[in-house]
C-alpha positions in Angstrom: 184.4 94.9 94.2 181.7 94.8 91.4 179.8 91.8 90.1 178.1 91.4 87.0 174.6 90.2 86.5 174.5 87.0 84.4 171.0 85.4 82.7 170.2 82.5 83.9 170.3 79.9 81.6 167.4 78.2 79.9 166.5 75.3 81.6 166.0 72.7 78.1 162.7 71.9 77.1 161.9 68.1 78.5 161.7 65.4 75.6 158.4 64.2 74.7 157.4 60.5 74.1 156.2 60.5 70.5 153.6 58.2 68.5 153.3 57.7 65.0 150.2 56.9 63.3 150.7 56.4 59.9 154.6 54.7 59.5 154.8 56.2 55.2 157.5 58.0 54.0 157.1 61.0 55.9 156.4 59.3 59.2 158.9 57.8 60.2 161.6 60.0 58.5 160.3 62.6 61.0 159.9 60.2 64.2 163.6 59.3 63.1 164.9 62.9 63.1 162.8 63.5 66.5 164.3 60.6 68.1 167.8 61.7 67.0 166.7 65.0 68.7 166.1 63.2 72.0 162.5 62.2 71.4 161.8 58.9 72.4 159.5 57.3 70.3 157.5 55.0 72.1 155.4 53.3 69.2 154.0 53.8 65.6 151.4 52.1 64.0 151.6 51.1 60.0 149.6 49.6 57.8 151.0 48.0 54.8 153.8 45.7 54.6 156.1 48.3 53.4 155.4 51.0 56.4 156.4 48.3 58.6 159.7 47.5 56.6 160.4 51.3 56.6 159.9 51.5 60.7 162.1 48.7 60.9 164.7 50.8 58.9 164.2 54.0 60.4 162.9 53.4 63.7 164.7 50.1 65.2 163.6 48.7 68.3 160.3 51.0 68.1 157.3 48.3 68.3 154.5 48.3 65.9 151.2 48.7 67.3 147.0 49.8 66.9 146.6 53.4 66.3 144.6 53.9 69.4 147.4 52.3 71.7 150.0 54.6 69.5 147.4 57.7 70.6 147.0 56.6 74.3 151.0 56.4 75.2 152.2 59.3 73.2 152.0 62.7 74.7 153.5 64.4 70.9 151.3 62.4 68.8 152.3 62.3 64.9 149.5 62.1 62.5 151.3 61.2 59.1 148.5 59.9 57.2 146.9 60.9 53.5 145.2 64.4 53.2 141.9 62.6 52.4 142.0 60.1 55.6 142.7 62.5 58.0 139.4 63.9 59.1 138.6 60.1 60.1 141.5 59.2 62.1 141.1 62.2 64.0 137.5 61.3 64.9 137.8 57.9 65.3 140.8 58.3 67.8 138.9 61.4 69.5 136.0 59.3 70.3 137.6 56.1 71.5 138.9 58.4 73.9 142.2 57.8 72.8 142.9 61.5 72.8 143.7 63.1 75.3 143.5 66.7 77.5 147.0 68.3 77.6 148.9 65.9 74.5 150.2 67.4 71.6 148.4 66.2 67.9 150.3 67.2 65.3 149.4 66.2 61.6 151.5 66.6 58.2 149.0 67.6 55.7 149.6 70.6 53.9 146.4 71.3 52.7 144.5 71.1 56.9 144.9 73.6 58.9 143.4 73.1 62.2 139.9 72.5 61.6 140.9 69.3 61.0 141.6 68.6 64.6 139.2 70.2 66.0 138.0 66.4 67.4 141.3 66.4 69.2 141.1 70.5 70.3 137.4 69.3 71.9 139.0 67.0 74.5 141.7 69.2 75.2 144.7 67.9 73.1 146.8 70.8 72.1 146.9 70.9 68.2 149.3 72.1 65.3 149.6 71.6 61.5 152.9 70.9 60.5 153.8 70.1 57.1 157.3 69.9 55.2 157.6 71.6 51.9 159.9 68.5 50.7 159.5 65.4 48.7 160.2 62.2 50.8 162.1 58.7 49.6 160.9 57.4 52.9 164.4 56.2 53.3 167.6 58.2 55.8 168.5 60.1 52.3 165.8 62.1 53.8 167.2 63.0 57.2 170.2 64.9 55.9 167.1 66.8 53.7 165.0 67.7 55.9 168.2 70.2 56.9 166.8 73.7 55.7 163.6 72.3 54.8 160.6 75.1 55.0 157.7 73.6 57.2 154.5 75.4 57.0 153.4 75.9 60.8 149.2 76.7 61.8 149.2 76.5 65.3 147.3 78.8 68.0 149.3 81.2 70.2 150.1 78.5 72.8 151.8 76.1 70.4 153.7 78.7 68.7 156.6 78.0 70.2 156.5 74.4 70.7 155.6 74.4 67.0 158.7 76.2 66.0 160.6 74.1 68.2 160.0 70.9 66.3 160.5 71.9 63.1 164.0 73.5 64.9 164.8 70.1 65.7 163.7 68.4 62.9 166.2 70.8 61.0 164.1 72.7 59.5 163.0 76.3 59.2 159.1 77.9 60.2 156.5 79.6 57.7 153.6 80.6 59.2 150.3 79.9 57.0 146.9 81.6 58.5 144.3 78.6 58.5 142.5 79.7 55.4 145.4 80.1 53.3 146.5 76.2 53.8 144.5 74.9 51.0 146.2 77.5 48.6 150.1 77.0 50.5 149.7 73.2 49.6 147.9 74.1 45.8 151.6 76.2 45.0 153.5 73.8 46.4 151.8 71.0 44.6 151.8 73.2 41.4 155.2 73.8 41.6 156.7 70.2 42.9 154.1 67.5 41.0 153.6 69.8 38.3 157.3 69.9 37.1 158.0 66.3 37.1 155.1 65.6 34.9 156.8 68.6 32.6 160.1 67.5 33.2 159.4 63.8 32.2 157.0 64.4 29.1 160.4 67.1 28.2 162.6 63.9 28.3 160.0 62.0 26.0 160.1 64.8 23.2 164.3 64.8 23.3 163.9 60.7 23.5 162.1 60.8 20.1 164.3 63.3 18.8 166.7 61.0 19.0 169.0 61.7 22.4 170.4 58.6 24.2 170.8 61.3 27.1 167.5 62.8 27.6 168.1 63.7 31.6 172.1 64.6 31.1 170.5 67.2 28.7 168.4 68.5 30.3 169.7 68.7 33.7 172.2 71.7 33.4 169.5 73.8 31.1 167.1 72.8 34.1 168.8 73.5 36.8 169.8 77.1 35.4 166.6 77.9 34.6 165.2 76.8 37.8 167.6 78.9 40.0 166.9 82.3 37.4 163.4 81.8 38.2 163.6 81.5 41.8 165.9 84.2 41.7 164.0 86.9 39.3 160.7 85.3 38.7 159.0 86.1 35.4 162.6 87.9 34.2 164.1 84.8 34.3 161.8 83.9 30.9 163.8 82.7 27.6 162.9 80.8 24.4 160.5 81.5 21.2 157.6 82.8 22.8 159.1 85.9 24.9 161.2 86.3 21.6 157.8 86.3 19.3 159.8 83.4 17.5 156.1 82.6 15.7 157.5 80.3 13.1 159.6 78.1 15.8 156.4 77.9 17.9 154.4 76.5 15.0 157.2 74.4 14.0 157.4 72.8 17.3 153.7 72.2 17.7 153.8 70.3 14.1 156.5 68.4 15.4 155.0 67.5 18.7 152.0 66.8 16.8 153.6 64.0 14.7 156.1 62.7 17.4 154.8 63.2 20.7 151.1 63.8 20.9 150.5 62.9 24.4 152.8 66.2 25.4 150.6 68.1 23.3 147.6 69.3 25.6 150.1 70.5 28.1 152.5 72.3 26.2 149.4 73.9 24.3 148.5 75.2 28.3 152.1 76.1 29.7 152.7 78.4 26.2 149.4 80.1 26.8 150.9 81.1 30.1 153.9 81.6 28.8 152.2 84.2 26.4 150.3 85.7 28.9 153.4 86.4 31.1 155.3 87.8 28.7 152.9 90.0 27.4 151.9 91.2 31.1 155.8 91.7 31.6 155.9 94.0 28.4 158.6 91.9 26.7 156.3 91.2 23.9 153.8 93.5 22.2 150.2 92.6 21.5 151.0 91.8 17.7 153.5 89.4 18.3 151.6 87.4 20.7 148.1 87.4 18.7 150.4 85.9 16.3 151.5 83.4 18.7 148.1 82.8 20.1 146.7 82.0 16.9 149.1 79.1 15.6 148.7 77.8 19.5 144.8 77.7 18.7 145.2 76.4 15.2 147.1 73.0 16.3 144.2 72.8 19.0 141.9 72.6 16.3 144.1 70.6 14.1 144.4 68.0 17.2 140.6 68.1 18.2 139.6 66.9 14.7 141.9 64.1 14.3 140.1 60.7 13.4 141.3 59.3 16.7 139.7 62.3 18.7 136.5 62.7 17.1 
Protein backbone atom coordinates (compact mmCIF):
# COMPACT_ATOMS: atom_id res chain seq x y z
CA UNK A 1 0.00 0.00 0.00
CA UNK A 2 1.24 3.50 -1.12
CA UNK A 3 0.88 6.81 0.66
CA UNK A 4 1.14 10.11 -0.65
CA UNK A 5 3.21 12.87 0.78
CA UNK A 6 1.05 15.90 1.66
CA UNK A 7 2.53 19.69 2.56
CA UNK A 8 1.94 20.61 5.70
CA UNK A 9 -0.17 23.38 6.01
CA UNK A 10 0.89 26.91 6.82
CA UNK A 11 0.45 27.52 10.26
CA UNK A 12 -1.47 31.51 9.91
CA UNK A 13 0.46 34.32 10.66
CA UNK A 14 -0.52 35.51 14.54
CA UNK A 15 -2.50 38.92 14.53
CA UNK A 16 -0.82 41.87 15.71
CA UNK A 17 -2.05 44.49 18.20
CA UNK A 18 -2.11 47.73 16.18
CA UNK A 19 -1.79 51.55 17.15
CA UNK A 20 -2.81 54.40 15.28
CA UNK A 21 -1.19 57.70 15.53
CA UNK A 22 -2.85 60.06 13.51
CA UNK A 23 -6.90 58.98 13.49
CA UNK A 24 -7.48 61.18 9.57
CA UNK A 25 -9.03 59.74 6.84
CA UNK A 26 -6.61 57.29 6.02
CA UNK A 27 -5.99 56.16 9.54
CA UNK A 28 -8.57 54.75 10.65
CA UNK A 29 -10.02 53.45 7.27
CA UNK A 30 -6.87 51.25 7.44
CA UNK A 31 -7.00 50.29 11.26
CA UNK A 32 -10.71 49.42 10.34
CA UNK A 33 -9.87 47.09 7.40
CA UNK A 34 -6.98 45.58 9.75
CA UNK A 35 -9.27 44.96 12.46
CA UNK A 36 -11.72 43.38 10.08
CA UNK A 37 -8.62 41.22 9.13
CA UNK A 38 -8.20 40.05 12.71
CA UNK A 39 -6.02 42.90 13.96
CA UNK A 40 -6.93 44.09 17.17
CA UNK A 41 -6.50 47.51 17.48
CA UNK A 42 -5.70 48.37 20.79
CA UNK A 43 -5.70 52.38 20.65
CA UNK A 44 -5.24 55.41 18.22
CA UNK A 45 -4.47 58.72 19.08
CA UNK A 46 -6.32 61.85 17.17
CA UNK A 47 -6.09 65.25 17.28
CA UNK A 48 -8.84 67.26 16.12
CA UNK A 49 -12.40 66.92 16.96
CA UNK A 50 -13.23 65.37 13.78
CA UNK A 51 -10.35 62.41 13.94
CA UNK A 52 -11.99 61.63 17.04
CA UNK A 53 -15.68 61.57 15.51
CA UNK A 54 -14.15 59.45 12.61
CA UNK A 55 -12.50 56.71 15.30
CA UNK A 56 -15.74 56.68 16.78
CA UNK A 57 -17.28 55.75 13.37
CA UNK A 58 -14.77 53.42 12.19
CA UNK A 59 -13.16 52.12 15.14
CA UNK A 60 -15.95 51.56 18.00
CA UNK A 61 -14.89 50.68 21.27
CA UNK A 62 -11.11 51.51 20.40
CA UNK A 63 -10.07 54.25 23.12
CA UNK A 64 -8.49 57.45 22.30
CA UNK A 65 -5.23 58.06 23.75
CA UNK A 66 -1.37 60.07 23.75
CA UNK A 67 0.64 59.13 20.89
CA UNK A 68 3.39 57.75 23.05
CA UNK A 69 0.93 55.41 25.01
CA UNK A 70 -0.55 54.40 21.22
CA UNK A 71 3.47 53.71 20.38
CA UNK A 72 4.22 51.80 23.72
CA UNK A 73 1.20 49.04 23.41
CA UNK A 74 1.21 48.48 19.77
CA UNK A 75 3.52 46.03 18.32
CA UNK A 76 2.23 47.10 14.32
CA UNK A 77 2.38 50.74 14.87
CA UNK A 78 0.40 53.00 12.15
CA UNK A 79 1.96 56.29 11.39
CA UNK A 80 -0.88 58.10 9.41
CA UNK A 81 0.05 61.55 9.79
CA UNK A 82 0.84 64.56 7.10
CA UNK A 83 4.00 64.16 4.78
CA UNK A 84 5.47 67.31 6.40
CA UNK A 85 4.97 66.06 10.24
CA UNK A 86 6.34 62.96 9.93
CA UNK A 87 10.05 63.29 10.46
CA UNK A 88 8.92 64.81 14.00
CA UNK A 89 6.64 62.21 15.23
CA UNK A 90 9.10 59.67 14.43
CA UNK A 91 11.82 61.40 16.57
CA UNK A 92 9.86 62.55 19.16
CA UNK A 93 8.36 58.93 19.77
CA UNK A 94 11.94 57.38 19.13
CA UNK A 95 13.40 59.39 21.91
CA UNK A 96 10.73 59.09 24.54
CA UNK A 97 11.64 55.64 24.17
CA UNK A 98 8.31 54.83 23.03
CA UNK A 99 9.70 52.82 20.26
CA UNK A 100 10.58 49.89 20.53
CA UNK A 101 13.27 46.87 19.46
CA UNK A 102 11.39 44.13 17.45
CA UNK A 103 7.70 46.42 16.71
CA UNK A 104 6.70 47.04 13.42
CA UNK A 105 6.45 51.15 12.36
CA UNK A 106 4.75 51.56 9.44
CA UNK A 107 3.96 55.10 7.90
CA UNK A 108 1.47 56.12 4.92
CA UNK A 109 3.35 58.81 3.13
CA UNK A 110 4.00 58.42 -0.32
CA UNK A 111 6.62 60.65 -0.74
CA UNK A 112 9.21 58.83 2.57
CA UNK A 113 10.70 56.06 2.05
CA UNK A 114 12.54 54.76 4.83
CA UNK A 115 14.89 57.33 5.84
CA UNK A 116 12.23 58.67 7.42
CA UNK A 117 12.21 56.11 10.12
CA UNK A 118 15.39 55.64 10.54
CA UNK A 119 14.76 57.10 14.44
CA UNK A 120 12.63 53.99 14.80
CA UNK A 121 15.24 51.52 12.58
CA UNK A 122 17.96 52.90 15.46
CA UNK A 123 16.20 51.27 18.38
CA UNK A 124 15.36 48.31 16.58
CA UNK A 125 11.70 48.71 15.40
CA UNK A 126 11.34 46.98 12.16
CA UNK A 127 10.18 49.59 9.52
CA UNK A 128 8.14 49.78 6.14
CA UNK A 129 6.59 52.58 3.99
CA UNK A 130 3.28 51.77 2.95
CA UNK A 131 1.25 54.11 1.08
CA UNK A 132 -2.24 53.59 -0.87
CA UNK A 133 -2.46 55.02 -4.35
CA UNK A 134 -6.27 56.06 -3.46
CA UNK A 135 -8.19 59.09 -2.44
CA UNK A 136 -9.83 58.75 1.08
CA UNK A 137 -13.53 60.10 2.30
CA UNK A 138 -12.36 59.00 5.76
CA UNK A 139 -15.69 57.32 5.95
CA UNK A 140 -16.49 52.96 5.34
CA UNK A 141 -17.18 54.07 1.51
CA UNK A 142 -13.54 53.53 1.72
CA UNK A 143 -13.23 49.98 2.91
CA UNK A 144 -15.03 48.43 -0.07
CA UNK A 145 -12.12 50.83 -2.04
CA UNK A 146 -9.34 50.01 -0.77
CA UNK A 147 -10.40 46.39 -2.69
CA UNK A 148 -7.69 46.38 -5.60
CA UNK A 149 -6.16 49.42 -4.44
CA UNK A 150 -2.20 49.60 -5.55
CA UNK A 151 -0.01 50.30 -2.25
CA UNK A 152 3.46 51.37 -2.93
CA UNK A 153 5.63 49.09 -0.47
CA UNK A 154 9.70 50.30 0.58
CA UNK A 155 10.52 47.84 3.06
CA UNK A 156 14.06 46.00 3.59
CA UNK A 157 14.31 42.25 2.81
CA UNK A 158 12.92 41.20 6.24
CA UNK A 159 9.68 43.08 5.98
CA UNK A 160 9.02 42.04 2.49
CA UNK A 161 6.79 39.73 3.30
CA UNK A 162 5.07 41.09 6.32
CA UNK A 163 4.77 44.18 4.05
CA UNK A 164 2.90 42.36 1.34
CA UNK A 165 0.93 40.73 3.82
CA UNK A 166 -0.81 43.87 4.94
CA UNK A 167 -1.60 45.38 2.13
CA UNK A 168 -3.06 41.51 1.27
CA UNK A 169 -5.25 42.10 4.02
CA UNK A 170 -6.04 45.43 3.60
CA UNK A 171 -7.33 44.33 0.11
CA UNK A 172 -4.99 45.66 -1.71
CA UNK A 173 -2.27 44.79 -4.20
CA UNK A 174 1.91 45.50 -3.76
CA UNK A 175 4.25 47.91 -5.95
CA UNK A 176 7.51 48.00 -4.95
CA UNK A 177 9.12 51.61 -5.11
CA UNK A 178 13.22 51.59 -4.52
CA UNK A 179 13.72 54.38 -1.68
CA UNK A 180 14.95 57.03 -4.01
CA UNK A 181 12.23 56.79 -6.46
CA UNK A 182 9.40 57.60 -3.57
CA UNK A 183 9.54 61.25 -3.93
CA UNK A 184 8.94 60.83 -7.87
CA UNK A 185 6.04 57.64 -7.23
CA UNK A 186 4.09 60.22 -5.02
CA UNK A 187 4.97 63.43 -7.63
CA UNK A 188 2.91 61.00 -10.61
CA UNK A 189 0.42 60.13 -8.42
CA UNK A 190 -0.11 63.59 -7.23
CA UNK A 191 0.15 64.84 -10.82
CA UNK A 192 -2.25 62.65 -11.99
CA UNK A 193 -4.94 62.51 -8.98
CA UNK A 194 -4.82 66.41 -7.62
CA UNK A 195 -3.96 67.63 -10.94
CA UNK A 196 -7.18 66.41 -12.60
CA UNK A 197 -9.63 67.68 -10.30
CA UNK A 198 -8.27 71.13 -10.42
CA UNK A 199 -8.64 70.43 -14.53
CA UNK A 200 -11.77 68.75 -14.25
CA UNK A 201 -13.42 71.55 -12.02
CA UNK A 202 -12.05 74.71 -13.85
CA UNK A 203 -13.60 72.29 -17.27
CA UNK A 204 -17.05 72.54 -15.40
CA UNK A 205 -16.56 76.40 -14.88
CA UNK A 206 -15.92 77.01 -18.76
CA UNK A 207 -19.24 74.70 -19.74
CA UNK A 208 -21.10 76.65 -16.59
CA UNK A 209 -20.56 79.97 -18.47
CA UNK A 210 -21.30 78.53 -21.65
CA UNK A 211 -24.41 78.17 -20.50
CA UNK A 212 -24.93 74.23 -19.33
CA UNK A 213 -27.22 73.55 -16.28
CA UNK A 214 -25.27 70.05 -16.39
CA UNK A 215 -21.73 70.77 -16.33
CA UNK A 216 -20.68 67.26 -14.46
CA UNK A 217 -23.56 65.05 -16.52
CA UNK A 218 -21.54 66.45 -19.49
CA UNK A 219 -18.71 65.83 -18.84
CA UNK A 220 -18.67 62.64 -17.15
CA UNK A 221 -19.24 60.15 -20.05
CA UNK A 222 -16.61 62.24 -22.39
CA UNK A 223 -14.31 61.91 -19.14
CA UNK A 224 -14.55 58.76 -18.33
CA UNK A 225 -13.89 57.52 -22.08
CA UNK A 226 -11.15 59.50 -22.32
CA UNK A 227 -9.65 58.53 -19.11
CA UNK A 228 -9.94 54.64 -19.73
CA UNK A 229 -8.20 55.32 -23.73
CA UNK A 230 -5.52 56.92 -21.99
CA UNK A 231 -4.78 54.42 -19.45
CA UNK A 232 -5.25 52.02 -22.04
CA UNK A 233 -2.96 53.53 -25.07
CA UNK A 234 -1.33 56.41 -23.43
CA UNK A 235 -0.44 59.26 -25.79
CA UNK A 236 -2.67 57.41 -28.80
CA UNK A 237 -5.56 57.92 -26.84
CA UNK A 238 -5.13 61.96 -27.80
CA UNK A 239 -8.18 63.77 -29.65
CA UNK A 240 -9.46 67.39 -30.14
CA UNK A 241 -8.01 70.63 -32.16
CA UNK A 242 -4.53 70.44 -31.32
CA UNK A 243 -3.50 66.79 -32.57
CA UNK A 244 -5.87 67.80 -35.54
CA UNK A 245 -3.78 71.27 -36.09
CA UNK A 246 -7.46 72.72 -35.72
CA UNK A 247 -5.36 76.36 -35.45
CA UNK A 248 -8.42 78.56 -35.83
CA UNK A 249 -10.57 76.49 -33.04
CA UNK A 250 -7.45 76.80 -30.68
CA UNK A 251 -7.44 80.58 -31.15
CA UNK A 252 -11.05 80.69 -30.93
CA UNK A 253 -11.21 79.06 -27.70
CA UNK A 254 -8.37 81.05 -26.12
CA UNK A 255 -10.53 84.38 -27.11
CA UNK A 256 -13.34 82.85 -25.54
CA UNK A 257 -11.71 81.78 -22.39
CA UNK A 258 -10.16 85.03 -22.39
CA UNK A 259 -13.48 86.88 -22.16
CA UNK A 260 -15.46 84.25 -20.04
CA UNK A 261 -13.18 82.38 -17.95
CA UNK A 262 -9.93 84.01 -17.34
CA UNK A 263 -8.94 82.26 -14.31
CA UNK A 264 -8.69 78.78 -16.55
CA UNK A 265 -6.53 80.61 -18.71
CA UNK A 266 -2.88 80.06 -17.29
CA UNK A 267 -3.59 76.38 -17.19
CA UNK A 268 -5.05 75.66 -20.28
CA UNK A 269 -2.27 77.88 -21.90
CA UNK A 270 0.27 74.95 -19.99
CA UNK A 271 -1.69 71.62 -20.64
CA UNK A 272 -1.96 72.75 -24.69
CA UNK A 273 1.71 73.30 -24.73
CA UNK A 274 1.92 69.74 -23.66
CA UNK A 275 -0.57 68.81 -25.58
CA UNK A 276 1.54 70.25 -28.61
CA UNK A 277 4.59 68.81 -27.55
CA UNK A 278 3.03 65.28 -27.43
CA UNK A 279 1.58 65.25 -30.45
CA UNK A 280 4.34 66.44 -32.28
CA UNK A 281 6.80 63.84 -30.48
CA UNK A 282 4.10 61.17 -31.45
CA UNK A 283 4.27 62.32 -35.20
CA UNK A 284 0.57 63.07 -35.53
CA UNK A 285 1.24 66.62 -36.26
CA UNK A 286 4.05 68.10 -38.37
CA UNK A 287 6.27 70.95 -37.32
CA UNK A 288 4.19 73.58 -39.44
CA UNK A 289 1.04 72.90 -37.90
CA UNK A 290 2.12 73.11 -34.46
CA UNK A 291 4.38 76.46 -34.92
CA UNK A 292 1.10 77.55 -35.99
CA UNK A 293 -0.38 76.37 -32.87
CA UNK A 294 2.41 77.56 -30.73
CA UNK A 295 2.16 80.90 -31.87
CA UNK A 296 -1.60 81.83 -31.25
CA UNK A 297 -0.97 79.90 -27.69
CA UNK A 298 1.91 82.61 -27.15
CA UNK A 299 -0.04 85.47 -28.66
CA UNK A 300 -3.10 85.19 -25.88
CA UNK A 301 -0.13 84.96 -23.35
CA UNK A 302 0.96 88.18 -24.34
CA UNK A 303 -2.56 89.49 -24.88
CA UNK A 304 -3.27 88.32 -21.05
CA UNK A 305 0.10 89.64 -19.59
CA UNK A 306 -0.74 93.17 -20.74
CA UNK A 307 -4.13 93.55 -19.57
CA UNK A 308 -4.76 96.66 -17.27
CA UNK A 309 -5.55 94.31 -14.43
CA UNK A 310 -2.14 92.45 -14.84
CA UNK A 311 0.21 95.11 -15.37
Amino acid sequence: MTGSLQTPAKTPAPPLSVGVIGAGKVGAVLAARLRQAGHPVTAVAGESDASRERAATLLPGVPLDKPSAVARGSELLLLTVPDDMLPNVVRVLADSGALHAGQYVVHTSGRHGLAVLEPAAAVGAKVIALHPAMTFTGTAVDLERLDGCVFGLTAGPAEHDLAERLVAELGGRPTWVPEEMRTLYHAGLAHGANHLVTLVTQAMEMLTAAGSADPAGTLRPLLEAALDNALAHGDAALTGPIVRGDVRTVAAHLDDIAVNAPDTLPSYLTMARATLDRAVTDGRLVPIQALKIRNALDAAERRTAWRPEHA
